[in-house]
C-alpha positions as CSV (number, residue, x, y, z in Angstrom):
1,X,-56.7,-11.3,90.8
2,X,-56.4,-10.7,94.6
3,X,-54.1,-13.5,95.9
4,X,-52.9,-13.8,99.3
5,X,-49.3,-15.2,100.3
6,X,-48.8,-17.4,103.9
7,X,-45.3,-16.9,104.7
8,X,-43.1,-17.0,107.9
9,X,-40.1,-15.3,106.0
10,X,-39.7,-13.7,102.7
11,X,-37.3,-15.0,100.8
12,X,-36.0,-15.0,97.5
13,X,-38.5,-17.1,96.3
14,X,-41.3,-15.4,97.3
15,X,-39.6,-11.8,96.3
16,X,-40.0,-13.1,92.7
17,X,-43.0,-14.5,92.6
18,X,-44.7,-10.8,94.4
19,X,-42.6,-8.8,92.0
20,X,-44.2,-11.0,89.2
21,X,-47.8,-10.7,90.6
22,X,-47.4,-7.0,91.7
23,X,-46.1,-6.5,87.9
24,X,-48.8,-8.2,86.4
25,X,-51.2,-5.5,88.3
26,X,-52.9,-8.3,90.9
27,X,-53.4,-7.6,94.5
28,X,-51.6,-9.1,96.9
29,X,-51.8,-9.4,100.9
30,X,-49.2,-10.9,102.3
31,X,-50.3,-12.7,105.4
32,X,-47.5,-13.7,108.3
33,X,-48.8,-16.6,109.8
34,X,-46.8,-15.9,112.8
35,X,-49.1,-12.7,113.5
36,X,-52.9,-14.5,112.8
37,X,-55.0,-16.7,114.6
38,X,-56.7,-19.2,113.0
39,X,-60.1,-20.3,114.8
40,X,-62.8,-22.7,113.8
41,X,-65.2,-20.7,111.8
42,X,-62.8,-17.5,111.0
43,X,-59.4,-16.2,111.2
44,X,-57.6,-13.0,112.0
45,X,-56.0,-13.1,108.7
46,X,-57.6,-10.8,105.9
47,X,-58.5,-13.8,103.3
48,X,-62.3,-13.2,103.2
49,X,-62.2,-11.4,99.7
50,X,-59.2,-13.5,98.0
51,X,-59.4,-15.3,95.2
52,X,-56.8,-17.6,95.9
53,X,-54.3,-18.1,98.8
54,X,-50.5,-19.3,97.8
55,X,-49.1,-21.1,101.0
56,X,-45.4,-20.6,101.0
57,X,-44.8,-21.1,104.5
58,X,-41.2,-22.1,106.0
59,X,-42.1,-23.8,108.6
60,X,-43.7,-27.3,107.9
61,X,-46.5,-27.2,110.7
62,X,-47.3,-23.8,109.9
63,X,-47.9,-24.7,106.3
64,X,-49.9,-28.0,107.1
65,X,-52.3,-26.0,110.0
66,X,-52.9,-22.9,108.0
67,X,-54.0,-24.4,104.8
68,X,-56.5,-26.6,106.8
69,X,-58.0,-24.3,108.3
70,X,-57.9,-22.2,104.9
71,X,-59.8,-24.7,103.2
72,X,-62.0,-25.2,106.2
73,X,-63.3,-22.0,105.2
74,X,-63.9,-22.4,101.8
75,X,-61.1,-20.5,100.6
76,X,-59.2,-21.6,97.8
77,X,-55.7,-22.6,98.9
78,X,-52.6,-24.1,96.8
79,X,-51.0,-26.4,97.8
80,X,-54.1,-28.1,99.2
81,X,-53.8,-29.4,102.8
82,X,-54.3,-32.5,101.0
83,X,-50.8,-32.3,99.1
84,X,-49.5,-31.3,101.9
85,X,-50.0,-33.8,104.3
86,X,-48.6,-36.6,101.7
87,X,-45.4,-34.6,100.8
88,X,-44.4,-33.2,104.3
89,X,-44.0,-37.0,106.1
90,X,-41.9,-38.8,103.7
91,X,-43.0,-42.4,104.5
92,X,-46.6,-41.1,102.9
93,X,-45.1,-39.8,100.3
94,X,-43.3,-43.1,99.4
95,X,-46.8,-44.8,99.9
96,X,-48.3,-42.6,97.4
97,X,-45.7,-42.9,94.8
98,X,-46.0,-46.6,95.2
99,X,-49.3,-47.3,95.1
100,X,-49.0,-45.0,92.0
101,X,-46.3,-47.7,90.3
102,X,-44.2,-44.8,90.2
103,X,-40.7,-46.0,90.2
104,X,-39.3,-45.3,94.0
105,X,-36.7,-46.3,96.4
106,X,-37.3,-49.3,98.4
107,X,-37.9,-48.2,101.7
108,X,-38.8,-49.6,105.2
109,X,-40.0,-48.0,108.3
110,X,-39.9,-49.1,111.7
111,X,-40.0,-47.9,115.1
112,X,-37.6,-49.5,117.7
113,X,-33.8,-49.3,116.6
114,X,-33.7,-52.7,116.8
115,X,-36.1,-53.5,114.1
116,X,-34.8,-50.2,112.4
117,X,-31.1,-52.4,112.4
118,X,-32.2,-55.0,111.3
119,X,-34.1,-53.2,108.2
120,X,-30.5,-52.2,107.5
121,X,-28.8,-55.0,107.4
122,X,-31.5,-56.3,105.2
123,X,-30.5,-53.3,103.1
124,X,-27.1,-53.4,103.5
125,X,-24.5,-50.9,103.5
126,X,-24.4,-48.4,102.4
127,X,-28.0,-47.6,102.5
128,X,-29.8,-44.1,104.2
129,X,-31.5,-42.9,107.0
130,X,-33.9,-40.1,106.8
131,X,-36.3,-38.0,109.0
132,X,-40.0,-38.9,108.0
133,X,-40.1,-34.9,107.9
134,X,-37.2,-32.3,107.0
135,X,-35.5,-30.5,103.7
136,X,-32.2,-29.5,102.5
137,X,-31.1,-32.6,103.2
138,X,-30.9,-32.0,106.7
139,X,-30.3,-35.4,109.7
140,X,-30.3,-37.4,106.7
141,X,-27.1,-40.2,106.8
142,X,-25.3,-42.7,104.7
143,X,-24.8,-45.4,106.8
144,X,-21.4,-48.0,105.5
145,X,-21.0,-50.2,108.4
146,X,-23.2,-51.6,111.4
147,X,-21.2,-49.3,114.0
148,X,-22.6,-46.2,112.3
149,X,-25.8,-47.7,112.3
150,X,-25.9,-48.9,115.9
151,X,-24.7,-44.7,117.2
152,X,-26.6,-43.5,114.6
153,X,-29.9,-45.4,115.6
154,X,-28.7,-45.0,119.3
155,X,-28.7,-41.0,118.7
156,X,-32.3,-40.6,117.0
157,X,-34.0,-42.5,119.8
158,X,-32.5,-40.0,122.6
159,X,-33.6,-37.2,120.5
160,X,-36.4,-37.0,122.2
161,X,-39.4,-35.9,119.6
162,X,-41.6,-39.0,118.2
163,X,-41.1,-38.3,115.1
164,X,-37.5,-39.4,115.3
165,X,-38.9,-42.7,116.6
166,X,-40.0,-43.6,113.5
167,X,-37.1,-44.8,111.5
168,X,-37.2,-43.8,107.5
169,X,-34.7,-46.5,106.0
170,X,-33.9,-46.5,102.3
171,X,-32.0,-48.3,99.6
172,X,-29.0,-46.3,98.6
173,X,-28.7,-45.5,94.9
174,X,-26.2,-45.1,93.2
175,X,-26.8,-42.1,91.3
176,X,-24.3,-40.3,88.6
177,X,-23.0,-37.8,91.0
178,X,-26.6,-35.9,90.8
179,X,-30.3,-36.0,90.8
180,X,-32.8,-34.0,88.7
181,X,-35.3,-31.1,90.6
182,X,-38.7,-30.9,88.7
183,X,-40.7,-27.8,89.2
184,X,-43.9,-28.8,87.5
185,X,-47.9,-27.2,88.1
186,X,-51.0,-30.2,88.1
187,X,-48.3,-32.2,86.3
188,X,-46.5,-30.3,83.3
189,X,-43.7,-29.3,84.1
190,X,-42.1,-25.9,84.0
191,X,-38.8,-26.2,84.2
192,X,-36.2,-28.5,85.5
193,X,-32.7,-29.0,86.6
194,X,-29.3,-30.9,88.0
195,X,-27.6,-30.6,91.5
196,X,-24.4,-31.5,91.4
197,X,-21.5,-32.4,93.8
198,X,-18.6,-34.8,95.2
199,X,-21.2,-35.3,98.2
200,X,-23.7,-38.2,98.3
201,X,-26.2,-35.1,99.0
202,X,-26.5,-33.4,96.2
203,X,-29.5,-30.4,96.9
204,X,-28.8,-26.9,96.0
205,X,-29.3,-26.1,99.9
206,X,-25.9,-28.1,100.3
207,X,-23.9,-26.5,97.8
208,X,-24.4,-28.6,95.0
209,X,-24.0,-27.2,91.5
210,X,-26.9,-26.4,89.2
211,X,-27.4,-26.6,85.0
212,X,-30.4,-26.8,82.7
213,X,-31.8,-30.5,82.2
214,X,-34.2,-31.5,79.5
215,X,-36.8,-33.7,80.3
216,X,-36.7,-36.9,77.6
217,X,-40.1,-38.7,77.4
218,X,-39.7,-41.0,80.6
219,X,-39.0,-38.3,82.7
220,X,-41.7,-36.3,81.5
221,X,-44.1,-39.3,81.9
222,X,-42.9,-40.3,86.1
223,X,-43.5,-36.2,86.9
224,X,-46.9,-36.1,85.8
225,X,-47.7,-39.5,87.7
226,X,-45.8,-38.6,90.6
227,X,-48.0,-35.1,90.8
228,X,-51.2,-37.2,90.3
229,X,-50.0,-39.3,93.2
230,X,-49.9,-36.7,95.5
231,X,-52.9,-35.1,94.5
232,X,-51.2,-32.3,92.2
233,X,-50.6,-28.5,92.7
234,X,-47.5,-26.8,92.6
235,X,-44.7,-29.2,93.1
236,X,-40.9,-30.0,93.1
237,X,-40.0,-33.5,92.2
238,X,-36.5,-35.0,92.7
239,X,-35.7,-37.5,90.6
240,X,-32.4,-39.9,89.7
241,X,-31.0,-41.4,87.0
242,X,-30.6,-45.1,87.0
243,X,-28.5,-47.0,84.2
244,X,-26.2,-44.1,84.0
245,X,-23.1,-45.3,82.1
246,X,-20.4,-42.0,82.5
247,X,-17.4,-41.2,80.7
248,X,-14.3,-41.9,81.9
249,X,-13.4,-38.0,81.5
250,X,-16.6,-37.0,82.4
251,X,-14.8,-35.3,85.7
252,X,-15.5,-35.1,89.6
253,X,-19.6,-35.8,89.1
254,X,-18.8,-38.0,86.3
255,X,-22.2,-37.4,84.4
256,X,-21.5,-36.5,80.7
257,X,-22.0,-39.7,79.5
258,X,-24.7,-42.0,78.2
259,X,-28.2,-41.1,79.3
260,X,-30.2,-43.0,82.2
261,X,-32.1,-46.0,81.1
262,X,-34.7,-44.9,83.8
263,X,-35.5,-42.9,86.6
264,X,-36.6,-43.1,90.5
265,X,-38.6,-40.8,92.2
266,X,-37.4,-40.4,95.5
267,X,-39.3,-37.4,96.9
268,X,-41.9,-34.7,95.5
269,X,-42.2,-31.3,97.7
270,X,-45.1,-29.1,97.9
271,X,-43.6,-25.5,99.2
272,X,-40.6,-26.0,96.2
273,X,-38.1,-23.1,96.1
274,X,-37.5,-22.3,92.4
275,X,-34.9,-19.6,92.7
276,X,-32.2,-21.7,92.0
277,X,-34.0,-23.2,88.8
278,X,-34.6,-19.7,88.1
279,X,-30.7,-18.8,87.8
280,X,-30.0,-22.2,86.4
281,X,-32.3,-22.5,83.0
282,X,-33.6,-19.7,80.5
283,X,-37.4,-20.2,82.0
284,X,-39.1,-17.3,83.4
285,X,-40.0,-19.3,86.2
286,X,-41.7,-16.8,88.6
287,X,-43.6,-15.9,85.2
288,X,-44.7,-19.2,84.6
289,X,-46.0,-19.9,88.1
290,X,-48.0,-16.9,87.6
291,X,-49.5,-18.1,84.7
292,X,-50.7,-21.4,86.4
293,X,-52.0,-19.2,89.6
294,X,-54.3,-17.2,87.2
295,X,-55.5,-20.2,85.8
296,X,-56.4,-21.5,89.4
297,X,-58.3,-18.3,90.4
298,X,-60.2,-18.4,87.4
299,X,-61.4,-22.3,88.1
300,X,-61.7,-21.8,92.0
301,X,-64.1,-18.5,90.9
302,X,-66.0,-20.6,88.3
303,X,-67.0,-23.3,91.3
304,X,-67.7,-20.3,92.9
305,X,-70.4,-19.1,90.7
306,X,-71.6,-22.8,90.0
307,X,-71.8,-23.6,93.8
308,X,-73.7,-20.2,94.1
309,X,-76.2,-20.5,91.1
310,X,-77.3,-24.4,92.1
311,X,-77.7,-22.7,95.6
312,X,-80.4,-20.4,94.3
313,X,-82.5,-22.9,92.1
């Protein structure tokens, strides 16, 4: 297999998954985004004899633009700039797990800060304000009183860029002290695990503990529908537990106790990080995404030959 990876920075991640490939005996060019040019009908970037290109971008735009224009092409490209558009702008990605019936925050958008208050008083406090794009948990606040809200809302619309004139509000939940991360291909996942802490946020980018979680039934069931709602690929999905009943001695994060009743998905990411699920579980994750590429190469060169073969009859 000759696979091409988009990057603006190597990073852990991305060192696993080229030692796997390199291990396995594929080709790999590694293509830096910031060094190409990517024009209407071709592109500095050495992708005409790929079988597949993995976007692993940092940088949101980056990611969004290159695979575009990837695709334009006709090269194959995961995640597709499909997936991507949905799961970068976080109000879309709400839409789509809604109109999915997959069990989500309520959430309201609006765009003056005065309709933006008053969506969280309707709300009430606390509740959260979030950047329509953004990760690690990054601008995001948990808003307890109307005086937060007011400087908080005042803030965002001095900011400047119009994306922060869109106001992401959402229900708080109260969650057992941690969410669930997903890493799951088309659906199945591959492995999965907690983020823990004392903090509301709870991502591994803020500090937040990590352990093994098995997936019962229902969780198993919302990641494949969430995937489908996006339009698959190689995903993260955060969920949390709802109907959590801890132990009294459970300790600070107060989650050894009954399991959830249910579970709301409250984001799926398309550029996921695995390294900490890596470290955390027994799953040779880097391995397994490997395994999923291969299959992906082989079903992007099969339309190839199809597409060819119809072309010459």
């Amino acid at each position: 297999m000759r696979v091409g990876v988009l990057y603006s920075r190597i990073r852990k991640d991305e060192k696993l998954l080229l030692g796997e490939l390199r291990e396995r005996g594929h080709e790999v060019a590694k293509i830096d985004v910031r060094e190409e040019r990517f024009g209407l009908e071709s592109t500095t970037a050495p992708v005409d004899d790929l079988d597949l290109v993995v976007d692993r971008c940092l940088s949101t735009s980056r990611s969004l633009y290159a695979a575009r224009f990837l695709d334009s092409y006709g090269v194959p490209v995961v995640n597709s700039p499909e997936t991507g558009d949905v799961c970068a702008d976080k109000a879309k990605n709400s839409l789509a797990l809604a109109e999915a019936d997959v069990p989500t925050p309520a959430t309201e958008v609006a765009f003056t800060k005065e309709a933006a208050l008053e969506a969280i008083e309707s709300f009430g406090y606390p509740c959260v304000l979030k950047p329509v794009t953004g990760s690690w948990g990054r601008l995001m606040a948990k808003i307890d009183s109307r005086n937060a809200a007011e400087a908080i809302l005042e803030h965002k619309e001095t900011l400047g860029h119009y994306e922060h004139k869109v106001f992401y509000v959402q229900e708080f939940v109260d969650k057992p002290g941690r969410d669930v991360r997903v890493l799951a291909v088309d659906g199945e996942p591959v492995a999965a695990m907690t983020r823990s802490s004392d903090h509301w946020l709870t991502n591994a980018a803020k500090g937040g503990e990590t352990a093994a979680f098995d997936l019962d039934e229902r969780a198993t069931e919302l990641v494949e529908k969430a995937s489908d709602a996006v339009g698959g690929g190689m995903l993260g999905v955060d969920l949390m537990e709802v109907g959590v009943e801890p132990e009294a001695d459970a300790g600070e994060t107060g989650v050894d106790g009954d399991g959830a009743d249910d579970y709301t998905v409250h984001e799926v990411n398309h550029t996921v990080e695995f390294k900490a699920l890596d470290a955390a579980t027994d799953v040779d994750v880097p391995a397994r995404v490997v395994d999923w590429l291969e299959t992906k190469a082989a079903a992007a060169a099969g339309e190839g030959a199809e597409e060819s073969t119809e072309a010459t009859t």
